[in-house]
N, C-alpha and C positions, 0 to 999 in steps of 0.2 A: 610661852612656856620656858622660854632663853633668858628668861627675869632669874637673877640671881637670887634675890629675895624670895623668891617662889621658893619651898623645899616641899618636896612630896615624897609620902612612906607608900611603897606598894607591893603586894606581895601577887606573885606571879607562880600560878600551876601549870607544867605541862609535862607530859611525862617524857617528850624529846630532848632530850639533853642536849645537843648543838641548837636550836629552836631555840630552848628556856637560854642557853647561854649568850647568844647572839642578840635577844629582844633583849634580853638585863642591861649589858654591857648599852647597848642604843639607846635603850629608858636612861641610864644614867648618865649619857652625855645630856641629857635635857635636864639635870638635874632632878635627878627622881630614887630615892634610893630604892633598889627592890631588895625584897626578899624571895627566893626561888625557892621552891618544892616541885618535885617528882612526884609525888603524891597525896592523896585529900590526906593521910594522917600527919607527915611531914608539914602541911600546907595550915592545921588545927593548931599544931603545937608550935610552928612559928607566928600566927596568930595571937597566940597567946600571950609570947614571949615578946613581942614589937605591937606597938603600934602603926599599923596602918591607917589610911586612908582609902587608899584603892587597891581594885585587885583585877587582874586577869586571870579568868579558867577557863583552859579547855573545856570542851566539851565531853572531851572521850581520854581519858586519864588512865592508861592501861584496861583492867577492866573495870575501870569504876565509870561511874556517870557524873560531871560535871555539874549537871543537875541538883542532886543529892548533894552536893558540896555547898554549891551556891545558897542550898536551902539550911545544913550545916552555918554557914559561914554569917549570914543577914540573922539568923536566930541568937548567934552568940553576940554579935558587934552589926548589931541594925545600921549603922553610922555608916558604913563601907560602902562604897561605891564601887561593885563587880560589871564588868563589862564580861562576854562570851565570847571566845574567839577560835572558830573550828574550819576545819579542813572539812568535815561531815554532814554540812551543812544541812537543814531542813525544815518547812514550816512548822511543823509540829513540836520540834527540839528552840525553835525560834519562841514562840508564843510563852511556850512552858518553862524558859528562860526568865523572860519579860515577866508572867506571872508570878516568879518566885522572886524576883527583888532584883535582875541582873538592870541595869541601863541602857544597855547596849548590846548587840547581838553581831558579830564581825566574821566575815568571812574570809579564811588564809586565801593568799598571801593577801597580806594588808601593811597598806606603809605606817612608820612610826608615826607621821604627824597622824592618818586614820587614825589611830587607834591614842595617840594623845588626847585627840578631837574627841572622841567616841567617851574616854575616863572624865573629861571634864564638860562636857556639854550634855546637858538639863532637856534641850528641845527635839524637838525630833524634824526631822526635813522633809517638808513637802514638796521642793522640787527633786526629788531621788524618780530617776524615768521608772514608769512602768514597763513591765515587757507585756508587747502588745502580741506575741505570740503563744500558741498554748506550748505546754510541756511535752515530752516525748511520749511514751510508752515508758521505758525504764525509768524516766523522772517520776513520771505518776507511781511506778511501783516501788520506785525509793522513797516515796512522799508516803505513800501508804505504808510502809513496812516501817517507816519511824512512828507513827501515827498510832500504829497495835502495838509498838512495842514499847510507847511512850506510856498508852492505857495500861500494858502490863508491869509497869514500875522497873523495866529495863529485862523481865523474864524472859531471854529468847524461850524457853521450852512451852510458854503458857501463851509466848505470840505468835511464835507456829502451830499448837493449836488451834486455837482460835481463825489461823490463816487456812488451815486445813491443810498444811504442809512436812514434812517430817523435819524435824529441829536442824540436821546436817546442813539440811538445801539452805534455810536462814541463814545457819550459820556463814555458808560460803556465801552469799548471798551479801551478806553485812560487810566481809573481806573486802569487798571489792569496791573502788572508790565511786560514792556520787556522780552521778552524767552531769553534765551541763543540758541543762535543758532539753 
């Protein structure tokens, strides 16, 4: 990617501003010029204005859904290559990534080459280890709680229902960072 000849356009969403600043500045030592947005409307009308090729979004873009972007983003400019790259990670936000046009699904912290690899590679990898153990208790219920609230188009009030829970507990519930296993 250190090929001079190589020039790549990419526009990059994240709503962290030291985050979006810090991946730019590193994409651009590889030669890649980004475009940065804070957010999906910022990220539509830069879009519009440049030609990209590829793009990085978050998953979770203040309160928007990365989701809805990526689905935004492949409908206006089918040609673009989105990769996912979250801190919030989950199978459910994984899949319905994949379904909607992303390449790639990356979880923070990820090094620059990851995530160069991840914008330009077509294949997927079979040797990636399986984890041979199951999940926790809180993983299962962070697995589930993206899963309802994936079904309800990102509605916490309609996936606390549905969970049989009062909207606040979700609420605090979502606050609080993904276990590891």
């Amino acid at each position: 990617m250190n090929n001079p000849e190589i020039k790549k356009s990419l526009l990059l969403v994240d709503d962290d501003d030291i985050f979006r600043e810090t991946l730019a500045r590193a994409l651009e030592r590889h030669n890649i010029t980004v475009h940065s947005a804070a957010d999906s409307s910022q990220a539509i009308s830069l879009l519009s204005k440049h030609s990209t090729q590829l793009g990085i979004i978050d998953l979770c873009i203040g309160d928007e859904s990365g989701l809805q972007l990526i689905q935004q983003l492949i409908s206006a400019h089918p040609e673009i290559r989105l990769i996912v790259l979250t801190g919030f990670a989950s199978i459910a936000t994984a899949v319905e990534a994949i379904k909607l046009g992303a390449k790639h699904y990356l979880t923070k912290p990820a090094s620059v080459s990851e995530i160069i690899e991840a914008l330009l590679s077509d294949d997927g990898n079979a040797n990636v280890p399986t984890n041979q153990r199951h999940m926790s208790v809180k993983k299962l219920e962070w697995e589930h709680i993206q899963k309802v609230l994936t079904e309800h188009q990102g509605n916490i009030s309609a996936a606390a229902r549905a969970m049989g829970m009062h909207r606040r507990t979700l609420q605090r519930k979502l606050q609080k960072k993904p276990v590891k296993n």
